[in-house]
N, C-alpha and C positions, 0 to 999 in steps of 0.2 A: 588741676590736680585735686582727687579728693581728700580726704581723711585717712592718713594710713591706720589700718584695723593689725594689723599684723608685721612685724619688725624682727629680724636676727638681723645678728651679727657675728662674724666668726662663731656659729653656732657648732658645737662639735660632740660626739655624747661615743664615748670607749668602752667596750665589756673586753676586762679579761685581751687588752691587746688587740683586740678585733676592734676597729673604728667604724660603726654604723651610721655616723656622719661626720662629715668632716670641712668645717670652717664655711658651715653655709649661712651665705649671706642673700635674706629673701624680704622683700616689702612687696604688701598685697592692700590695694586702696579698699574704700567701703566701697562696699558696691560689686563688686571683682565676682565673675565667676572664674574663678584660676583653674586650670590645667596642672597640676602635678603629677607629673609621669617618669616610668622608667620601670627597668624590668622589676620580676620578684626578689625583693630581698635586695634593693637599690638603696634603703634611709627614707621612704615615703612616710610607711608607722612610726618608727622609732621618732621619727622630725615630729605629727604629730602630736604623740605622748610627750614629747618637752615642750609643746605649745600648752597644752591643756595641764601642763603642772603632776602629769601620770610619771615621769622618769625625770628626775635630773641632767641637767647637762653637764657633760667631762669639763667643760668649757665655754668662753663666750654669753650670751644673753641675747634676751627674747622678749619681748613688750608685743601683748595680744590683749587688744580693748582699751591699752592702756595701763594694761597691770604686767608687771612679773608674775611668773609661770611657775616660778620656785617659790616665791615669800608669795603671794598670792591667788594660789591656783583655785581657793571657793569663790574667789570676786569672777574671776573666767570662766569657773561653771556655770555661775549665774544670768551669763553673758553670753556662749557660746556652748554647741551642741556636737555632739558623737556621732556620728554609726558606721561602726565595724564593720570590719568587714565578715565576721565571720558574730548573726547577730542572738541575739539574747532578749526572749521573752518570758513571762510566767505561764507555761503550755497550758494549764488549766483553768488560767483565766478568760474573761473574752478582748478580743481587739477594745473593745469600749474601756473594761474597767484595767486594761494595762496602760490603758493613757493615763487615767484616775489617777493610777499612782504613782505615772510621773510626774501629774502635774500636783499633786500630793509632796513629793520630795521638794518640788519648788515651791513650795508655800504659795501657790494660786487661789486667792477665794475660789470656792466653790460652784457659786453662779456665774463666774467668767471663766472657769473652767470647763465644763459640762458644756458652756453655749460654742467655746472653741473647738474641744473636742466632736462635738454633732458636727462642725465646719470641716474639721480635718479629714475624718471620714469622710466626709461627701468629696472632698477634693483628692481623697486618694482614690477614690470608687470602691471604698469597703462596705456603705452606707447599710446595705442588706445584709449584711454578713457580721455586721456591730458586736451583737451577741451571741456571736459563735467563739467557741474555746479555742484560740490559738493553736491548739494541738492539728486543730482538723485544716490550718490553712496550707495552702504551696507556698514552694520558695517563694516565687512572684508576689503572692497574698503579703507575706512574711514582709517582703522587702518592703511593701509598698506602704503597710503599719509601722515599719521603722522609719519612714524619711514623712510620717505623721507623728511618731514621735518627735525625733527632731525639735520640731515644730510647735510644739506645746506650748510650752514657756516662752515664745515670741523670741527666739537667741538673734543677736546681730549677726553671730559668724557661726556657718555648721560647717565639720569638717567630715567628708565623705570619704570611706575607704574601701575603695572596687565596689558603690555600691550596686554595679549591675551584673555580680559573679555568680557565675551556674544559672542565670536565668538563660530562658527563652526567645527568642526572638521578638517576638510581641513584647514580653517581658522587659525587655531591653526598651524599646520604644517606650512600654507608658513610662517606667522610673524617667530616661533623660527626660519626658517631657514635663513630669511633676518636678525635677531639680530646676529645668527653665522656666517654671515656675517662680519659683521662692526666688531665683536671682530677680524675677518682673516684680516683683514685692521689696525689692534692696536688702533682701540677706546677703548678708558677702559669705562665698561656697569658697569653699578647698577642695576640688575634686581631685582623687589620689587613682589614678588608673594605670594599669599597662593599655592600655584596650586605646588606640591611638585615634581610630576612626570618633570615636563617641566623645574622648577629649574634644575631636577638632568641632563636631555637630553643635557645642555648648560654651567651646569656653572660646575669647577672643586673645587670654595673654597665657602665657604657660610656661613650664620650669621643667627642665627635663634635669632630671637626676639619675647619677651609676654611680655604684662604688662608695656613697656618702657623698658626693661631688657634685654639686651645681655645674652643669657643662654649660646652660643656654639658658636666657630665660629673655621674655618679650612675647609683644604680640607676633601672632601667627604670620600674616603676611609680611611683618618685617623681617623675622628670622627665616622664612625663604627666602627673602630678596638677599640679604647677606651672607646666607650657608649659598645657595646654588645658585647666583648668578652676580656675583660680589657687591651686592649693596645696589645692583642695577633694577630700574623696570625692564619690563620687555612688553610690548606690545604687536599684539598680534593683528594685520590690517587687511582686511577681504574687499578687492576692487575690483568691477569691471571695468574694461577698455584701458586699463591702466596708458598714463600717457607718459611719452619716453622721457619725459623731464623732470616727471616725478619723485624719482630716487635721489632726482641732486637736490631738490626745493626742500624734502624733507631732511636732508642731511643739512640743513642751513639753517633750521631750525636751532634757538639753542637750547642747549642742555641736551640734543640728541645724539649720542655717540656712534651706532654704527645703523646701517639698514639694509638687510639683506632681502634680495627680492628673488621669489619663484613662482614664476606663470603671476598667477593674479592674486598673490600673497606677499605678502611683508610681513617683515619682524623689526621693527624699530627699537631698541635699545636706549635709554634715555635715562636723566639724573633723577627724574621726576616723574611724576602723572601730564603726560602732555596728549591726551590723547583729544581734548578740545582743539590744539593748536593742528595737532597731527591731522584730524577730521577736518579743520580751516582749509587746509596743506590743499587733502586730495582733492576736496570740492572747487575751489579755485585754481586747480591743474585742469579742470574738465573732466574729472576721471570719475566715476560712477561712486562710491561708498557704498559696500556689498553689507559690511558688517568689521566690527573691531572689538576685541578686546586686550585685558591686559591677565597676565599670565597669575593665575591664580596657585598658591604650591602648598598639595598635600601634605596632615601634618607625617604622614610615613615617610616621605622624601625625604622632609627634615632629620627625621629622627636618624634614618639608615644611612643618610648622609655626615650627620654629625657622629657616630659611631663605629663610621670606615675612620673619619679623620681622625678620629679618638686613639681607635689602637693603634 
């Protein structure tokens, strides 16, 4: 287990009667590139804004870095980073001199400033375009100087909100793959999406939220195996010459619970990863080993699966 960077507890925050979250309770290690998902207007922002010390909580508490979010929200800034979803630059200045002056509000010397900022540029691919006036960039441009920002001030934890909204297709591609970045560097990310597909491309544990409500949270392959197929494996086994004794050897296996066979396919159902014992199985039946795997589950599955069970 690593370093937990981020802690609720009965986290809860009410406007006016309306509960925007409600009694979430979330740990996120160092290191974590998390999955935070759920539809618009689920408590994804509002959850961040009482991480980062931006809005109070109704109720409950939050330890992020190690500090409260309420009595300490400048030790957190210091520590961890933003980008909105919907982002904020000085249009007249250029890509270069709006890092300046973020890394200017962090009180960066100067010469380790300027040598990071040339770094950041090049690894967003703005490098050519440094000293051109933000006004003239695309979304895509736009997006890809904010998660440079980010970045500036070296933060342990950035919290990302939709940062891959109204781009592009291409668009889309380079941001995920500059945010898989900064996790291969040990930033711990908050990735806050509806966008299911591009959660699953990046993150391995995830938190789906409706309503202010924590419905599910874990890594991805686990909460498939528990939402749709109750906590089971399945493995999928491609043989030829299948031999007629095979389906009972494999049944004998333990931990294997059921096995259903068609023509020169099997589904082995099992407590566990047995597909070493299972592969043992076919080869010393005499039966050919064509190919096998084990059932891998989309995070849409998940999601439209836990949200038939919900309502």
């Amino acid at each position: 287990m690593g370093q937990v960077i981020v802690e609720t507890k009965d986290l809860s925050k009410n406007y006016n009667g309306f509960t925007a979250v409600d009694g979430l309770n979330l740990s996120i290690e160092e290191g974590e590139i998390f999955g935070f998902l759920g539809p618009n207007g689920a408590g994804k922002t509002t959850t961040i804004l009482m991480l980062l010390g931006l809005t109070e909580p109704s109720s409950g508490t939050a330890r992020v870095c190690g500090y409260n979010p309420t009595r300490e929200p400048l030790k957190i800034k210091r520590m961890a980073a933003y980008l909105p979803e919907k982002l904020g630059f000085y249009e007249d200045l250029t890509a270069r001199e709006n890092l300046r002056y973020t890394a200017e509000l962090n009180s960066l010397p100067r010469d380790e400033a300027e040598k990071r900022i040339e770094e950041l540029l090049a690894t967003v691919g703005l490098s050519q375009v440094k000293d051109q006036e933000v006004r003239t960039f695309s979304r895509g441009m736009k997006q890809r100087l904010g998660i440079a920002d980010t970045w500036v001030k070296g933060p342990k934890l950035v919290f990302l909100d939709e940062p891959t909204a109204a781009l592009d297709p291409e668009g889309i591609e380079d941001t995920l793959d500059l945010i898989a970045s900064m996790g291969k560097k040990g930033i711990t990310i908050i990735f806050c999406s509806h966008q299911l597909h591009q959660v699953q491309r990046i993150c391995t544990r995830v938190g789906i939220i409706a309503k202010g409500r924590l419905l599910v949270e874990g890594p991805i392959d686990r909460l498939g195996r528990e939402i749709l197929s109750g906590g089971k494996y399945q493995v999928e086994v491609e043989v030829a010459q299948p031999s007629p004794v095979l389906l009972d050897s494999l049944k004998r296996i333990a931990g294997v619970k059921e096995v259903q066979g068609s023509g020169n396919s099997l589904l082995v159902t099992c407590d566990e990863d047995l597909r070493s014992q299972i592969a043992r199985e076919v080869i010393d039946s005499g039966s050919l080993l064509v190919g096998m795997k084990i059932e891998e589950y989309g995070l849409e599955r998940i999601y439209k699966k836990y949200f038939q069970e919900d309502q």
